[in-house]
PQR file with spaces between the fields and no chain letter, atoms N, CA, C, O and H, PARSE charges and radii, in Angstrom:
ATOM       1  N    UNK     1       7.298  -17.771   10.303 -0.4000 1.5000
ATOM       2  CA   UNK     1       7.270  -16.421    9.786 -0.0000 2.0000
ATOM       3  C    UNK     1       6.744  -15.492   10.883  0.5500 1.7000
ATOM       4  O    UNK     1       5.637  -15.795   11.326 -0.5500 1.4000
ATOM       5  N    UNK     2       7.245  -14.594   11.311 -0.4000 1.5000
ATOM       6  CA   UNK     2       7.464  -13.512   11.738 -0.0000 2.0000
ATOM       7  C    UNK     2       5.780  -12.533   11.882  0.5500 1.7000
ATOM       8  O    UNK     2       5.308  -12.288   10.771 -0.5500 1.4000
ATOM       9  H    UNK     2       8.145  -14.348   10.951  0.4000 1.0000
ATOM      10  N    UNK     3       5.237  -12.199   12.646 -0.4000 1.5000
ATOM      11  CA   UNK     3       4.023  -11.502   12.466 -0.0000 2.0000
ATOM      12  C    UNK     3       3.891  -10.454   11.506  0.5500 1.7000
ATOM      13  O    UNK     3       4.696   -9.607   11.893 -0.5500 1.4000
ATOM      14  H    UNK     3       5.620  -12.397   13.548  0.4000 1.0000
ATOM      15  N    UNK     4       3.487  -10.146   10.758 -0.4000 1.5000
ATOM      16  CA   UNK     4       3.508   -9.207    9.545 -0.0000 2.0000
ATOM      17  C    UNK     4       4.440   -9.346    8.823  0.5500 1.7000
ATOM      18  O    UNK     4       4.666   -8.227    8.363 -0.5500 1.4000
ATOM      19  H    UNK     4       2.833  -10.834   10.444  0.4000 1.0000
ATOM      20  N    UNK     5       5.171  -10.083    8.410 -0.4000 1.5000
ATOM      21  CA   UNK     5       6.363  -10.914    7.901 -0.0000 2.0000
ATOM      22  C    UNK     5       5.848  -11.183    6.108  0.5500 1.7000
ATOM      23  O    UNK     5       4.692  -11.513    5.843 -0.5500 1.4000
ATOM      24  H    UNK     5       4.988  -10.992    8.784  0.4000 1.0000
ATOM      25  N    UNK     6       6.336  -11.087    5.609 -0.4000 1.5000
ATOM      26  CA   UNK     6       6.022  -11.804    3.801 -0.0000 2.0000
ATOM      27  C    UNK     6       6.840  -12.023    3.099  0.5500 1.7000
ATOM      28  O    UNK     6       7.526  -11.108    2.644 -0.5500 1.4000
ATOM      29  H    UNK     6       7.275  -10.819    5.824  0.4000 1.0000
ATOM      30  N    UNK     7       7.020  -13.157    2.813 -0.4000 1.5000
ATOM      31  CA   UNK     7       8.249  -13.225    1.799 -0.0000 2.0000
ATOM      32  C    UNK     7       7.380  -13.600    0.210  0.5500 1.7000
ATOM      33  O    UNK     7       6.700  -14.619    0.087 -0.5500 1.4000
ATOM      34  H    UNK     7       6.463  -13.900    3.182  0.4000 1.0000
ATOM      35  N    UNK     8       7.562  -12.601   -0.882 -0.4000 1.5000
ATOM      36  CA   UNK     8       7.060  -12.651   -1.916 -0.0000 2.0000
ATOM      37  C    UNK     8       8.591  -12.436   -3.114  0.5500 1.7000
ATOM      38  O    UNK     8       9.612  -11.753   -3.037 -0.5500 1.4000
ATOM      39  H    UNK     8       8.114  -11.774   -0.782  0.4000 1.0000
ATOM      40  N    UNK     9       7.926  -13.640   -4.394 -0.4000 1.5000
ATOM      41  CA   UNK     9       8.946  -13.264   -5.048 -0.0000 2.0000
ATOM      42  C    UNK     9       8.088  -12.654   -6.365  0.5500 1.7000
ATOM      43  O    UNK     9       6.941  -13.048   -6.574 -0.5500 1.4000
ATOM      44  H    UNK     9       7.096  -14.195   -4.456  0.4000 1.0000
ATOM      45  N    UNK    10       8.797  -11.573   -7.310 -0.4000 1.5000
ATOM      46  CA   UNK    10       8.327  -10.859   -7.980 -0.0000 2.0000
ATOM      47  C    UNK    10       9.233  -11.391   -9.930  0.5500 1.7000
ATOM      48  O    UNK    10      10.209  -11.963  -10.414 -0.5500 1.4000
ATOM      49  H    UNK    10       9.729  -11.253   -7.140  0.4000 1.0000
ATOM      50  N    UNK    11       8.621  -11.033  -10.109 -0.4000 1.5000
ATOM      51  CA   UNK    11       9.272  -11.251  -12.256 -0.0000 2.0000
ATOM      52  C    UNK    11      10.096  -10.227  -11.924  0.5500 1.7000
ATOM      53  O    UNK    11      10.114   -9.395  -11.016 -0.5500 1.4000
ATOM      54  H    UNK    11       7.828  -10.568   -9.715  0.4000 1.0000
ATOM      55  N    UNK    12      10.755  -10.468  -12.835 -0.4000 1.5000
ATOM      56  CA   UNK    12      11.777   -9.531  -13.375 -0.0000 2.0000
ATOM      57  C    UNK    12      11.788   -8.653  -13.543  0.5500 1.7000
ATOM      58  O    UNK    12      12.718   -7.866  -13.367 -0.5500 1.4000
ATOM      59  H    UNK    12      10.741  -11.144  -13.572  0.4000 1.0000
ATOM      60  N    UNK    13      10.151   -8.348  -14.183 -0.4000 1.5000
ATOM      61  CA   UNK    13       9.773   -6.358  -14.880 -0.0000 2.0000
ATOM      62  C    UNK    13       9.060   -5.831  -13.683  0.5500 1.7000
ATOM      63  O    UNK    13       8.847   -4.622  -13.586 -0.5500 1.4000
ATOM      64  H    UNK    13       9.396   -8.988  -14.325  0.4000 1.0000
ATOM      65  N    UNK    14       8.574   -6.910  -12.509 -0.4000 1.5000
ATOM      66  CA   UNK    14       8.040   -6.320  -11.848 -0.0000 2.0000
ATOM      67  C    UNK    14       8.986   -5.656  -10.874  0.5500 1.7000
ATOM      68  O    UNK    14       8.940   -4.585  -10.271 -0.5500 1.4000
ATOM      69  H    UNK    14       8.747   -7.892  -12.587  0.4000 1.0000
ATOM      70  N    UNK    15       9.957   -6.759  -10.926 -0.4000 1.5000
ATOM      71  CA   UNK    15      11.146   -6.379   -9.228 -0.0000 2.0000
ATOM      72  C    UNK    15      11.981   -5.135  -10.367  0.5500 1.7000
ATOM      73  O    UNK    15      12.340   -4.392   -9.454 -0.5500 1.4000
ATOM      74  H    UNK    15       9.994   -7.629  -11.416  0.4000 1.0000
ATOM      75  N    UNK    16      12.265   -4.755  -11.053 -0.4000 1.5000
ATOM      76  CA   UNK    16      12.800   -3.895  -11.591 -0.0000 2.0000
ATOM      77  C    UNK    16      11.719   -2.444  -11.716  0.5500 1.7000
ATOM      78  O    UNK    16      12.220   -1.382  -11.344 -0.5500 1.4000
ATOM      79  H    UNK    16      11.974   -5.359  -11.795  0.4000 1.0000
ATOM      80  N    UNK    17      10.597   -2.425  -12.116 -0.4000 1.5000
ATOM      81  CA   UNK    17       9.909   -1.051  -11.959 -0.0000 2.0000
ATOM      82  C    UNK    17       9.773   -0.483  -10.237  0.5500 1.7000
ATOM      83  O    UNK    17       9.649    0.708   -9.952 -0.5500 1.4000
ATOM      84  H    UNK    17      10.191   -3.287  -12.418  0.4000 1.0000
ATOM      85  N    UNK    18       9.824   -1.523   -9.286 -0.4000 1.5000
ATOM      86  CA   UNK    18      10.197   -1.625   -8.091 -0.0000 2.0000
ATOM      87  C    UNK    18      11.215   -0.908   -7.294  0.5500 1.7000
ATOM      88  O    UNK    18      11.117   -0.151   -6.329 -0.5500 1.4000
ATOM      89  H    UNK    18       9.925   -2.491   -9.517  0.4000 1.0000
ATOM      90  N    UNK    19      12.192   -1.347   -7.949 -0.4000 1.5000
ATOM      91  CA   UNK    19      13.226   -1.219   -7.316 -0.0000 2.0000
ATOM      92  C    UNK    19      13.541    0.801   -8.092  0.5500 1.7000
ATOM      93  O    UNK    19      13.930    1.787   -7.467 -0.5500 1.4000
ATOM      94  H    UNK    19      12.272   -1.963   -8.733  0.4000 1.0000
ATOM      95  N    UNK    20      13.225    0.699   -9.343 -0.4000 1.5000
ATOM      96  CA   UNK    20      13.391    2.204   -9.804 -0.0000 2.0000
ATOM      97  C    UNK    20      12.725    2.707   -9.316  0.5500 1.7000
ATOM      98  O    UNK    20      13.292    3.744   -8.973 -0.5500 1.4000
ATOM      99  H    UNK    20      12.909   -0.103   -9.851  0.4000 1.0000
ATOM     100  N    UNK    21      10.855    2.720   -8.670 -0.4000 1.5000
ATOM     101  CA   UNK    21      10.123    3.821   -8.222 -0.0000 2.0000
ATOM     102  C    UNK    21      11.181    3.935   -6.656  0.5500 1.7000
ATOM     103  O    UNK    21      11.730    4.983   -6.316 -0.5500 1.4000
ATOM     104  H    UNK    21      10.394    1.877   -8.949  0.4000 1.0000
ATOM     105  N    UNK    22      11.273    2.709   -5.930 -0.4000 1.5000
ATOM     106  CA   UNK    22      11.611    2.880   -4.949 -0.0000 2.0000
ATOM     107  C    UNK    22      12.906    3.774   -4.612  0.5500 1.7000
ATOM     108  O    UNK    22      13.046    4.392   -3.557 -0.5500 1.4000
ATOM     109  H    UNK    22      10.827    1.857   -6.207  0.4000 1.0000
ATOM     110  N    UNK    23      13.708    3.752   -5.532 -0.4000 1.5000
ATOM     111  CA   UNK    23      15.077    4.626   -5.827 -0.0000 2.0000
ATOM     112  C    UNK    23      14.562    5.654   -5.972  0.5500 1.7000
ATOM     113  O    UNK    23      15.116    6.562   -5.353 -0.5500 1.4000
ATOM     114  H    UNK    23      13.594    3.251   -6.390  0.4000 1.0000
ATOM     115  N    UNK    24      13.423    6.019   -6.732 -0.4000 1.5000
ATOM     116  CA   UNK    24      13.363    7.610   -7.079 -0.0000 2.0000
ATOM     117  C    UNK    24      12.501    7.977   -5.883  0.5500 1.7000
ATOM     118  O    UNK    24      12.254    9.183   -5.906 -0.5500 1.4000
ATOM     119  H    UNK    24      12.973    5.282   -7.235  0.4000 1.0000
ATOM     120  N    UNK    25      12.012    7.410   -4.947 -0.4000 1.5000
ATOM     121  CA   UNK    25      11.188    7.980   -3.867 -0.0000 2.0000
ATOM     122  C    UNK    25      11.806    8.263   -2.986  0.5500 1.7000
ATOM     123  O    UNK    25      11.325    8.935   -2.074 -0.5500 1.4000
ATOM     124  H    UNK    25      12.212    6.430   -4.929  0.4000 1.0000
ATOM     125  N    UNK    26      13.773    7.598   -2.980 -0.4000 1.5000
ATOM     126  CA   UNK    26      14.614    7.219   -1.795 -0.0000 2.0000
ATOM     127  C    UNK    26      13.954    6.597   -0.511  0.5500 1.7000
ATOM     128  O    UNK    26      13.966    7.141    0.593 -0.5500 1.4000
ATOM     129  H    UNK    26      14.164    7.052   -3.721  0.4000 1.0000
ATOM     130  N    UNK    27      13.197    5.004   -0.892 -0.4000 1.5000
ATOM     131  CA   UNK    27      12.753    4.369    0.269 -0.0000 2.0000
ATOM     132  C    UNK    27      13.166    3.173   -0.530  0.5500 1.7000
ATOM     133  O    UNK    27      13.318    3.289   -1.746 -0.5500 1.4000
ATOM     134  H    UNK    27      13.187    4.562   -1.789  0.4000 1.0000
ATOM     135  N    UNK    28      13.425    1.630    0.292 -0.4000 1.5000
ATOM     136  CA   UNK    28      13.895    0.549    0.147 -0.0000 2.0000
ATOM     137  C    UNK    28      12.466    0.471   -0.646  0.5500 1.7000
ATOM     138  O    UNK    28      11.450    1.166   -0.645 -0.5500 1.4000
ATOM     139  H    UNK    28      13.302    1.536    1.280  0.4000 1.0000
ATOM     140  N    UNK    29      12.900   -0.757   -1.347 -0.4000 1.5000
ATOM     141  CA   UNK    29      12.256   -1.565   -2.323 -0.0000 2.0000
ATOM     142  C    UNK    29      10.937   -2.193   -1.223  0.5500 1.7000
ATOM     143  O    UNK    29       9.709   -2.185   -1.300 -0.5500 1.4000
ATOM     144  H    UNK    29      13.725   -1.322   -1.348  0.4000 1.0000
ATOM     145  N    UNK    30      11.861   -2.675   -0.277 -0.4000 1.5000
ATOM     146  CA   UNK    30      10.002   -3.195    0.704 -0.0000 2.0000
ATOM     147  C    UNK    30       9.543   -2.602    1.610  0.5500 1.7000
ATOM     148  O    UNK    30       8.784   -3.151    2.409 -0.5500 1.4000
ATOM     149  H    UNK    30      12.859   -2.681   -0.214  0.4000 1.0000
ATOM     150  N    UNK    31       9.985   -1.019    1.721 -0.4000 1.5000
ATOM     151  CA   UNK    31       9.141   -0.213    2.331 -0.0000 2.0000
ATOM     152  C    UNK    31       8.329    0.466    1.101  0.5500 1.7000
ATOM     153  O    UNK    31       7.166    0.829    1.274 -0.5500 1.4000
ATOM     154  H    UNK    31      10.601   -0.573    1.071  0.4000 1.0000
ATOM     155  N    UNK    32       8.873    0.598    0.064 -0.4000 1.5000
ATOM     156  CA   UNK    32       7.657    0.838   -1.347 -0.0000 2.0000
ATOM     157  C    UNK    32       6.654   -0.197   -1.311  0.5500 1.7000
ATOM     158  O    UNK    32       5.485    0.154   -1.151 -0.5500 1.4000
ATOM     159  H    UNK    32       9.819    0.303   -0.076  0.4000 1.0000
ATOM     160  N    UNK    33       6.961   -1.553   -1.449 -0.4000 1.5000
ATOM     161  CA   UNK    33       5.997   -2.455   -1.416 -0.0000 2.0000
ATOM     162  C    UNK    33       5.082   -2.886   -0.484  0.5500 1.7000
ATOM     163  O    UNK    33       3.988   -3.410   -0.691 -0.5500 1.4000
ATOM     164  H    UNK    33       7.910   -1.839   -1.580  0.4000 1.0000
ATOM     165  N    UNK    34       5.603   -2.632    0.529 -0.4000 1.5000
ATOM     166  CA   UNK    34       4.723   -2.495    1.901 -0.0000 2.0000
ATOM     167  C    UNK    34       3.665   -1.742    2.042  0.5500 1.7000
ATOM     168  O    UNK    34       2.682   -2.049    2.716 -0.5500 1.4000
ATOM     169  H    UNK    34       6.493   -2.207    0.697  0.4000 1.0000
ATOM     170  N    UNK    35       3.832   -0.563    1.318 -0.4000 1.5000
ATOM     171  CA   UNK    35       3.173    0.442    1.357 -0.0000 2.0000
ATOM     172  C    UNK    35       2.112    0.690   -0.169  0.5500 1.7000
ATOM     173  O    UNK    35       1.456    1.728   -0.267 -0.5500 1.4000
ATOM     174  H    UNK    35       4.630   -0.314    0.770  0.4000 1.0000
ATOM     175  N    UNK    36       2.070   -0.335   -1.220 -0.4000 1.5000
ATOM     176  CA   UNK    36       1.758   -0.238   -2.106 -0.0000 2.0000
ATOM     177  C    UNK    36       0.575   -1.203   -1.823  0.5500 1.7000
ATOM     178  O    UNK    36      -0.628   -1.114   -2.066 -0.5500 1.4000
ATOM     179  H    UNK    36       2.602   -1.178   -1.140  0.4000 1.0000
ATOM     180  N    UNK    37       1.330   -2.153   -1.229 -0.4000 1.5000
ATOM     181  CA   UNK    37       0.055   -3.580   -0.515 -0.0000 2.0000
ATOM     182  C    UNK    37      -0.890   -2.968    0.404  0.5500 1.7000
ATOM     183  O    UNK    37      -2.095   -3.223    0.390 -0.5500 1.4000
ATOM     184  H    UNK    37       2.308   -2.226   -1.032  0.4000 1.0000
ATOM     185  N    UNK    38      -0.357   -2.202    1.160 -0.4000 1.5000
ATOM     186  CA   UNK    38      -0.890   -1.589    2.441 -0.0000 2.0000
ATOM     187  C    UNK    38      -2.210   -1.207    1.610  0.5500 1.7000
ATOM     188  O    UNK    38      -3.137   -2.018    1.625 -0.5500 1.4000
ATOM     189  H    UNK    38       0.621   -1.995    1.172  0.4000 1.0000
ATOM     190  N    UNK    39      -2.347    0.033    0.858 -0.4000 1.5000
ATOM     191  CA   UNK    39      -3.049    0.902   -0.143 -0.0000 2.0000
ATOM     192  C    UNK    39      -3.581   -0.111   -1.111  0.5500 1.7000
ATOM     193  O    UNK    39      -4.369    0.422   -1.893 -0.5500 1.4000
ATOM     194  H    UNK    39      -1.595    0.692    0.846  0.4000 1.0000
ATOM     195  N    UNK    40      -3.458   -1.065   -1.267 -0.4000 1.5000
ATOM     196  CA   UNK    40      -4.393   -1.641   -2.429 -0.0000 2.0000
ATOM     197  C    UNK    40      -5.496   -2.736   -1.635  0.5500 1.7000
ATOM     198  O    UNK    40      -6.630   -3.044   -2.004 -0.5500 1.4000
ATOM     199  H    UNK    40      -2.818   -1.498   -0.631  0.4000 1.0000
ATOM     200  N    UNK    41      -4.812   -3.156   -0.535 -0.4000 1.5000
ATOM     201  CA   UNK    41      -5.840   -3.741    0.564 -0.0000 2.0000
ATOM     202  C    UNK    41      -6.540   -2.995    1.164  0.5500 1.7000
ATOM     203  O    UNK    41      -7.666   -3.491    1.194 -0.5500 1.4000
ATOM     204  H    UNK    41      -3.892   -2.907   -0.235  0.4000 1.0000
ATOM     205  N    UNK    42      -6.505   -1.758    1.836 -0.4000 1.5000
ATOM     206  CA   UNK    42      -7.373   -0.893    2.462 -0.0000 2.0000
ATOM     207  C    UNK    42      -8.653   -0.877    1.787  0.5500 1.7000
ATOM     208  O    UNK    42      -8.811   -0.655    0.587 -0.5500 1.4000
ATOM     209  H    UNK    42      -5.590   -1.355    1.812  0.4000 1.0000
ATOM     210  N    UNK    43      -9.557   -1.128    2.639 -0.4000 1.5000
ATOM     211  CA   UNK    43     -11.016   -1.458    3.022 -0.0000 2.0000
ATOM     212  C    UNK    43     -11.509   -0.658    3.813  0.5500 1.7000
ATOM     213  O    UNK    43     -11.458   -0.962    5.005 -0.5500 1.4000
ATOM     214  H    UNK    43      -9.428   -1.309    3.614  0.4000 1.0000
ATOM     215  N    UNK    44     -12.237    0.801    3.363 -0.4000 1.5000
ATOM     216  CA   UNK    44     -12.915    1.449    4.000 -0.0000 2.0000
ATOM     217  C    UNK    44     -14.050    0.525    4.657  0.5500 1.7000
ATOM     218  O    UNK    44     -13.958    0.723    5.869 -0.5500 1.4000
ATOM     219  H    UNK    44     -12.279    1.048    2.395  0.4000 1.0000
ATOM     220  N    UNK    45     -15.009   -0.331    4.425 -0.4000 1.5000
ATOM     221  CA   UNK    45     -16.314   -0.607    5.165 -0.0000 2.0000
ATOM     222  C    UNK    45     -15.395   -1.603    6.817  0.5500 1.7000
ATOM     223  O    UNK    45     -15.848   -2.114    7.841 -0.5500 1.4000
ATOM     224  H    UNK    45     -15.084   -0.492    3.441  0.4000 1.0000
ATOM     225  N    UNK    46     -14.541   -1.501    6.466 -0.4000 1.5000
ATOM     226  CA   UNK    46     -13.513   -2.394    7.694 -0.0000 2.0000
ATOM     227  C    UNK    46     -13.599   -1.243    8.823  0.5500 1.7000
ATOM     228  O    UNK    46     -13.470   -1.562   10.005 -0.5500 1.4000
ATOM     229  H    UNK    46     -14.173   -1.086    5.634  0.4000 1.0000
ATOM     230  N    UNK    47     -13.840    0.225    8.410 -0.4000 1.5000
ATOM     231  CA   UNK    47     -13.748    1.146    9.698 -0.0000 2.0000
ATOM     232  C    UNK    47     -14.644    1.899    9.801  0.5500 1.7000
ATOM     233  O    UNK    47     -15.260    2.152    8.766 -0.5500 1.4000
ATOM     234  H    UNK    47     -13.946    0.484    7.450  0.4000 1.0000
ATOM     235  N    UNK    48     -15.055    2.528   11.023 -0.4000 1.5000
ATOM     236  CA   UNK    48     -15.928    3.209   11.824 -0.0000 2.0000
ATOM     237  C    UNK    48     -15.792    4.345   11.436  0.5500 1.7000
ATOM     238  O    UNK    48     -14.938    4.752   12.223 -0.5500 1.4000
ATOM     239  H    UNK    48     -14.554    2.323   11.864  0.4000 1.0000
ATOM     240  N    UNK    49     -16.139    5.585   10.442 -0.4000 1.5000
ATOM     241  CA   UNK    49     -16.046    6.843   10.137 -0.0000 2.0000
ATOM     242  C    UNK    49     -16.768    7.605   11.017  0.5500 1.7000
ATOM     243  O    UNK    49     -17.967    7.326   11.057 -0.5500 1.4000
ATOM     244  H    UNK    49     -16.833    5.254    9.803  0.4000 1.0000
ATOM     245  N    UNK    50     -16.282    8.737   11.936 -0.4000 1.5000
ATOM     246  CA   UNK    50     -16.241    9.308   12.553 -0.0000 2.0000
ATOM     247  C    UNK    50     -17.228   10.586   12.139  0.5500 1.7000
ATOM     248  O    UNK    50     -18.330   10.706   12.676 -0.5500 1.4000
ATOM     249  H    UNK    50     -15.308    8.964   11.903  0.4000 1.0000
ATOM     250  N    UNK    51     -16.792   11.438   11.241 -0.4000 1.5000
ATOM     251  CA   UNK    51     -17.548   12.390   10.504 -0.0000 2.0000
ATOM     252  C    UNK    51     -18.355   11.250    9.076  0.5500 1.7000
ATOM     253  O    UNK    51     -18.309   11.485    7.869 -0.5500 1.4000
ATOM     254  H    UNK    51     -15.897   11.340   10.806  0.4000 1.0000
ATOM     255  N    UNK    52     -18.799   10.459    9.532 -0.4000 1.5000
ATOM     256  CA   UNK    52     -19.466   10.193    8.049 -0.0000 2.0000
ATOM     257  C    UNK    52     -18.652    9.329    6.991  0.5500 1.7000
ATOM     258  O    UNK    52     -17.524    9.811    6.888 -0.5500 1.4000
ATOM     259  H    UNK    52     -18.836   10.268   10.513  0.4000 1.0000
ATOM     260  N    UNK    53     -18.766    8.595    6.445 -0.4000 1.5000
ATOM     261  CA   UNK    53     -17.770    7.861    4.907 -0.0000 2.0000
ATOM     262  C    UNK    53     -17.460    9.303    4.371  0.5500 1.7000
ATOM     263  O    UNK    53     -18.289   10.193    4.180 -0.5500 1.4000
ATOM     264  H    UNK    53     -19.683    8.203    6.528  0.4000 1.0000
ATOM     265  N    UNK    54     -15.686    9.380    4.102 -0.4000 1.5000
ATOM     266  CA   UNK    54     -15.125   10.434    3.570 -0.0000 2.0000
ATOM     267  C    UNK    54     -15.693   10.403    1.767  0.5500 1.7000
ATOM     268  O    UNK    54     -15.636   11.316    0.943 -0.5500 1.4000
ATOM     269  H    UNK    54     -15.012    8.657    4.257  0.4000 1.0000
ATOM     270  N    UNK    55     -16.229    8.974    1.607 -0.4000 1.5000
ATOM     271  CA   UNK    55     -16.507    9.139   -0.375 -0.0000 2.0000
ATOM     272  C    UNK    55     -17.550    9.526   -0.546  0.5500 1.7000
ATOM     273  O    UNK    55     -18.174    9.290   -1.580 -0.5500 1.4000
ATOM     274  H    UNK    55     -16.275    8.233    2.276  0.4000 1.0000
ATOM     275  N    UNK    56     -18.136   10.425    0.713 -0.4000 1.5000
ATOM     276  CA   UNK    56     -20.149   10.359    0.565 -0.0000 2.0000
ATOM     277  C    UNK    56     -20.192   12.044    0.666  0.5500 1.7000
ATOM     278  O    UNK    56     -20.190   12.603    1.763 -0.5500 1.4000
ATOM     279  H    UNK    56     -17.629   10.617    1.553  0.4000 1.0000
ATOM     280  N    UNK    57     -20.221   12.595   -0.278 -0.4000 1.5000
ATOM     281  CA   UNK    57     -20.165   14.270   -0.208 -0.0000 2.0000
ATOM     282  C    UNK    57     -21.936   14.782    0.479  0.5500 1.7000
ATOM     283  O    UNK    57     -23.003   14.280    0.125 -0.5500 1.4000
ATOM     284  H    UNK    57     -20.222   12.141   -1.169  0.4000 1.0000
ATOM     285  N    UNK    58     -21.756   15.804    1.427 -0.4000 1.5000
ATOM     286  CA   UNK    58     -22.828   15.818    2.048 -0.0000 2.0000
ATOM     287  C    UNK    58     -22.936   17.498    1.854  0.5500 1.7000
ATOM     288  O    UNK    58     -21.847   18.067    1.925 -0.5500 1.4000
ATOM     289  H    UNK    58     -20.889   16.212    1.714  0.4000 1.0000
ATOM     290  N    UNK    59     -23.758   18.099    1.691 -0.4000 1.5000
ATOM     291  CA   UNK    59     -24.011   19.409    1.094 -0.0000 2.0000
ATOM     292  C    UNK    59     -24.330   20.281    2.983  0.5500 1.7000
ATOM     293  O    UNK    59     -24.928   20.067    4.037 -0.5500 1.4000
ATOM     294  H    UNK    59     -24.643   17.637    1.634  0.4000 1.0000
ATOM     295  N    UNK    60     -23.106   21.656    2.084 -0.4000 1.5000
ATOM     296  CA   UNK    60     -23.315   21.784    3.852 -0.0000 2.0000
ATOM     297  C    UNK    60     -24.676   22.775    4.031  0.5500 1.7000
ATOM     298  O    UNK    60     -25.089   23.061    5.155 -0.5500 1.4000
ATOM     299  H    UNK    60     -22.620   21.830    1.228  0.4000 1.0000
């Protein structure tokens, strides 16, 4: 497998709500999903915030 490579298989209701968001966004089905994984893995404490953690409101 390929570096960043995934082969996942999905149910039926899932590969179908899939494939409709992805139609109505006009992006392929695994550039929706790519991007859905991407966003549900993201781990802010994984990076170095620059101005501060963006979830930490700081009174100016």
């Amino acid at each position: 497998m390929a570096d960043g490579a995934l082969r996942i298989t999905l149910g039926v209701y899932a590969a179908a709500k899939l494939a409709a968001k992805a139609r109505a966004l006009g992006v392929s089905p695994e550039d929706l999903a790519a991007a859905l994984l991407g966003q549900e893995l993201f781990d802010r404490e994984d990076f170095t915030w620059i101005n501060g953690d963006p979830r930490i409101q700081t009174s100016a």
